[in-house]
C-alpha positions in Angstrom: -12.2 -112.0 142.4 -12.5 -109.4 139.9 -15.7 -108.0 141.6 -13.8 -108.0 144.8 -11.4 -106.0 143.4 -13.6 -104.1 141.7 -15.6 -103.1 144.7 -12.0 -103.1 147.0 -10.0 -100.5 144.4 -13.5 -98.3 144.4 -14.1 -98.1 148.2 -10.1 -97.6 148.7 -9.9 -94.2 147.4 -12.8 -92.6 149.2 -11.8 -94.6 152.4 -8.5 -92.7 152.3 -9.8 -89.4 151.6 -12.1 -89.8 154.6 -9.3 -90.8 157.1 -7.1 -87.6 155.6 -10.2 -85.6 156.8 -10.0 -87.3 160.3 -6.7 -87.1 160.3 -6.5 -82.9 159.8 -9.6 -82.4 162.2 -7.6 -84.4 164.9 -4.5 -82.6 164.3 -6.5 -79.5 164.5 -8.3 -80.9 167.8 -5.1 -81.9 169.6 -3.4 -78.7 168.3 -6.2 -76.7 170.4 -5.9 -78.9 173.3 -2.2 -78.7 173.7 -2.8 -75.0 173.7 -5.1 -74.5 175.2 -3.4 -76.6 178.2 -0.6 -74.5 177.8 -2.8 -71.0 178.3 -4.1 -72.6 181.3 -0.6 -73.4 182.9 0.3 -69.9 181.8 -2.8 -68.7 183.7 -2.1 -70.2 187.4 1.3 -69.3 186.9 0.8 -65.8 186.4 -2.0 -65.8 189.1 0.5 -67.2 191.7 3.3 -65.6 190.0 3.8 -62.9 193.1 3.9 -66.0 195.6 7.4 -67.5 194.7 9.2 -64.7 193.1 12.9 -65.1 193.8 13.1 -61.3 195.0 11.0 -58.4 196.0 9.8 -56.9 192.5 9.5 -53.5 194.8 12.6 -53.3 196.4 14.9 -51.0 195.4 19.1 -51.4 195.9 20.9 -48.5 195.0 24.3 -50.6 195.2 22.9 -53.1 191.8 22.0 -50.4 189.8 21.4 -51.8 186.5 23.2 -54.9 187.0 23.3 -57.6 183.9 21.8 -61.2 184.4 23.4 -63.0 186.7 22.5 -66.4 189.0 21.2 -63.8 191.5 19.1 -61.8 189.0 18.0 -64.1 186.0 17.1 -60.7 183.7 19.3 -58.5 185.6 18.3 -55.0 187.4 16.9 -51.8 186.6 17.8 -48.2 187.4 16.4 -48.8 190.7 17.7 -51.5 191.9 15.0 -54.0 191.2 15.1 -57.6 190.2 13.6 -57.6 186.5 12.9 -61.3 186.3 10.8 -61.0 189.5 9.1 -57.8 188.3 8.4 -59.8 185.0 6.6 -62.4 187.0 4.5 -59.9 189.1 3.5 -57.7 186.0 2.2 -61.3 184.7 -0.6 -61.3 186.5 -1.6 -57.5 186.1 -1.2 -58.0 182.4 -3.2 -61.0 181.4 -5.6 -60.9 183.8 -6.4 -57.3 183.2 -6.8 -58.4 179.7 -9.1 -61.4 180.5 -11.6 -58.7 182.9 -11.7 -56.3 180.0 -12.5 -58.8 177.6 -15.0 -60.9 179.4 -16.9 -57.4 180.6 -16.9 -56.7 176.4 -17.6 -59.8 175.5 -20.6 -59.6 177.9 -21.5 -56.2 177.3 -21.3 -56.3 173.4 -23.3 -59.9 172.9 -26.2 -58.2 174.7 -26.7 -55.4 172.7 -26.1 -57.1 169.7 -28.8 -59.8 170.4 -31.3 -57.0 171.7 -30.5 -55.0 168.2 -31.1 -58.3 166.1 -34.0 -59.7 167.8 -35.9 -56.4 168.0 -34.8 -54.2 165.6 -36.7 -50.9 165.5 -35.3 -47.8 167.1 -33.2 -49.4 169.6 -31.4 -51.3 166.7 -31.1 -48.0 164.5 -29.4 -46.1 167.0 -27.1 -48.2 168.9 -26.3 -49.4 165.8 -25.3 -45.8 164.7 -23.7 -45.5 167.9 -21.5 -49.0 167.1 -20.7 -47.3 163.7 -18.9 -43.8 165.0 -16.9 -46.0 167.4 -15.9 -48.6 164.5 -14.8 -45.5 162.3 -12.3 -44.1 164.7 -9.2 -45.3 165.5 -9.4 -47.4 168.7 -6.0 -47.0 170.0 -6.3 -43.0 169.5 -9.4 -42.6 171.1 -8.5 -44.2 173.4 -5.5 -42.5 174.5 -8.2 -39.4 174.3 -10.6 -41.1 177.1 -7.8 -42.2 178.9 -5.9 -38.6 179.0 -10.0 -37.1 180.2 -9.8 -39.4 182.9 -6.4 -40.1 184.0 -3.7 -42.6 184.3 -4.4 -45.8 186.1 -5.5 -49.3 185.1 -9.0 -48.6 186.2 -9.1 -46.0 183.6 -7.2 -47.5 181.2 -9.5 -50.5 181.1 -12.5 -48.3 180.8 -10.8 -45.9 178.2 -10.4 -49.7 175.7 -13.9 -51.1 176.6 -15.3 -48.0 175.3 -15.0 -49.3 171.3 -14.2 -52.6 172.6 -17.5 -54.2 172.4 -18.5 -53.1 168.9 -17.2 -56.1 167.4 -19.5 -58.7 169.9 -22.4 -56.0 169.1 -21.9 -56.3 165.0 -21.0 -60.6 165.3 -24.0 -61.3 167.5 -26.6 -59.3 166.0 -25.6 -60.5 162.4 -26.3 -63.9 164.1 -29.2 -63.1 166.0 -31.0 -61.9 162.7 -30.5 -65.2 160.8 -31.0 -67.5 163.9 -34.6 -65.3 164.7 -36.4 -66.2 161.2 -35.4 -70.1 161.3 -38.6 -72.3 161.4 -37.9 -73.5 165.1 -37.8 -70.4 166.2 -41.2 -69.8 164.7 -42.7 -72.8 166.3 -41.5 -71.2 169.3 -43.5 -67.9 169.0 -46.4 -70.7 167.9 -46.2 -72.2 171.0 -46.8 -68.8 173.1 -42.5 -68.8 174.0 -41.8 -65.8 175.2 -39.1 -63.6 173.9 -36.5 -63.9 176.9 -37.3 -67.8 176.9 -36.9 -67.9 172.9 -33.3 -65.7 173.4 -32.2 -67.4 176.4 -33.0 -71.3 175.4 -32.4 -70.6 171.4 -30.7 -68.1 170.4 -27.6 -67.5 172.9 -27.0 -71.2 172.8 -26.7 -70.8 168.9 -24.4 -67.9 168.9 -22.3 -68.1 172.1 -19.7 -70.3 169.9 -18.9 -68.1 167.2 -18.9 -65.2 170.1 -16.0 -66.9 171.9 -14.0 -67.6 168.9 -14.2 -64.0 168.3 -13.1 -63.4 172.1 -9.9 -65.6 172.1 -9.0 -63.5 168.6 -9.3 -60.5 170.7 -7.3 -61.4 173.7 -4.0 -60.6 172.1 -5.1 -57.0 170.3 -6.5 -56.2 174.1 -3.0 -56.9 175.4 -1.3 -54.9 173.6 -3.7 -52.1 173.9 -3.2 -52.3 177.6 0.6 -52.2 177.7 0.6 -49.7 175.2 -1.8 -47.1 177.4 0.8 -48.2 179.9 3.6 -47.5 177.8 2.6 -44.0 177.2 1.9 -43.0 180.6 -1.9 -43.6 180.6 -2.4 -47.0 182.1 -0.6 -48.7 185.2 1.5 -46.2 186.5 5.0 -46.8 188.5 5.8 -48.1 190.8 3.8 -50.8 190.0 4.8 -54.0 188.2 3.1 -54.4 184.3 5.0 -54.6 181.3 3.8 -52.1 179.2 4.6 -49.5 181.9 8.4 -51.5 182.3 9.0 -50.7 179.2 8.4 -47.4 179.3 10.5 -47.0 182.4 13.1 -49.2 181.1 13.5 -47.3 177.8 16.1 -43.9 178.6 18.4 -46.7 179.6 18.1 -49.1 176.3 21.6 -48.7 175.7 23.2 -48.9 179.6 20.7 -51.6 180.4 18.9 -53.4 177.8 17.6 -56.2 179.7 15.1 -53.8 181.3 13.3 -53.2 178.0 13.3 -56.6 176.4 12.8 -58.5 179.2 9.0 -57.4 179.5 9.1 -56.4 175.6 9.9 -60.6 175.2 7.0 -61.3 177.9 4.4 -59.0 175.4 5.9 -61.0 172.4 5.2 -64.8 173.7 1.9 -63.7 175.5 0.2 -62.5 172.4 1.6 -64.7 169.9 0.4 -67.6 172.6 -3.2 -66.4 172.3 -3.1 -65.5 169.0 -2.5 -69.0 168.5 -4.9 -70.3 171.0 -7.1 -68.1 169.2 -6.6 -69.3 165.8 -7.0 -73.3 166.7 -10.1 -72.9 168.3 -11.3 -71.1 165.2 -10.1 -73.4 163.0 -11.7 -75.8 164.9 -15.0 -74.1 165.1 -14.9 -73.4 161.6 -14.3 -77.0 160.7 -17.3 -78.9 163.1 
């Protein structure tokens, strides 16, 4: 009995430290799950958002000029007439998936080079690398508002005027991979074998790194975002008439204090977006980080 008890009272406390650990990585697991379900709702409903919008986000009515909430108009009215709420849910889909385009094209865009730099090295490492350096020492909001104000004001533009530093950060991640994941003995065996390089990047080396890659993409969603509606804000990005909610802002702001509702209503919108992917973001890290 005394050996049984022996053996019971020593296996207990490691048993219990091992479920805490189970315990925490589901939490963590489900915690991704639920939001990443919730993202996903978030994402057909914005996509469909312009289907089933109680009113015509375009359609002005001089006679409810900036009209408060009411059953008619959930958020109210603008200086224009317009039905916030249903201008809220049109902008949805300009805003995030905007975003999504911008970062998928820099995620694309910045995991190449970076793999090419690290696997290679040489010349073509030194000077994009050089490149990736001048664009990480400027401020990425100012320039660009600079490459934006060059090339004009529209969403287009706007999208181009971001992706231009963008990228750096997929560049700098994947090649800081790439360089570890090349000098591993498998990867050696490869080269052995007579592999060629595109099979040895394509097989080995992007299956290796693409995790770590979209972590860092679902971090960036919410920064994107905001640059976005803040290009738009200032005039540089979506322009008016059309529904996004940096640009609402900017429209509703001379009449903060006659008609609030126009400002936070798509302020609010910003808000919950980013902090939802910012939180989606940061589960699947912790997740990633914990496997």
């Amino acid at each position: 009995m005394a050996a049984t008890a022996t053996v019971k009272n020593g296996a207990a406390k490691p048993a219990k430290q091992l479920s805490k650990k189970q315990l925490k990585k589901l939490k963590m697991k489900r915690k991704a799950i639920i939001l990443g379900i919730i993202v996903l709702v978030v994402l057909i409903l914005s996509f469909f958002a312009p289907y089933f919008v109680p009113n015509d986000p375009y359609a002005s009515n001089p006679t409810m000029m900036k009209q408060p909430p009411s059953a008619q108009f959930w958020f109210g009215t603008d200086h224009l007439g317009r039905c916030v709420f249903s201008r809220v849910l049109a902008g949805a889909r300009t805003s995030i998936f905007a975003t999504l385009v911008l970062v998928i094209i820099s995620f694309i865009i910045g995991t190449a080079i970076g793999i090419i730099c690290g696997y290679y090295g040489g010349a073509v490492d030194n000077i994009l690398m050089r490149i990736t350096d001048i664009l990480l020492s400027l401020p990425q909001m100012v320039l660009a508002i600079a490459v934006a104000g060059i090339l004009g004001g529209s969403l287009t533009n706007a999208l181009i005027a971001i992706g231009v530093t963008s990228w750096t950060s997929y560049a700098r991640l994947a090649r800081s991979h790439t360089m570890r994941i090349k000098n591993l003995p498998y990867i050696n065996s490869c080269r052995l074998t007579g592999s060629s390089d595109i099979n040895i990047l394509f097989h080995h080396v992007l299956p290796n790194l693409i995790g770590p890659m979209l972590v860092n993409a679902t971090l960036e969603i919410g920064t994107t975002m905001l640059s976005i509606a803040g290009l738009s804000f200032l005039g540089l990005g979506v322009a008016p008439p059309a529904a996004e909610w940096g640009s609402m802002v900017s429209e509703g702001r001379p009449y903060l204090q006659l008609a609030p509702w126009t400002v936070f209503a798509p302020a609010v919108a910003i808000l919950i977006a980013v902090m939802l992917f910012n939180y989606f973001g940061e589960s699947v890290c912790d997740v990633a980080n914990d496997v």
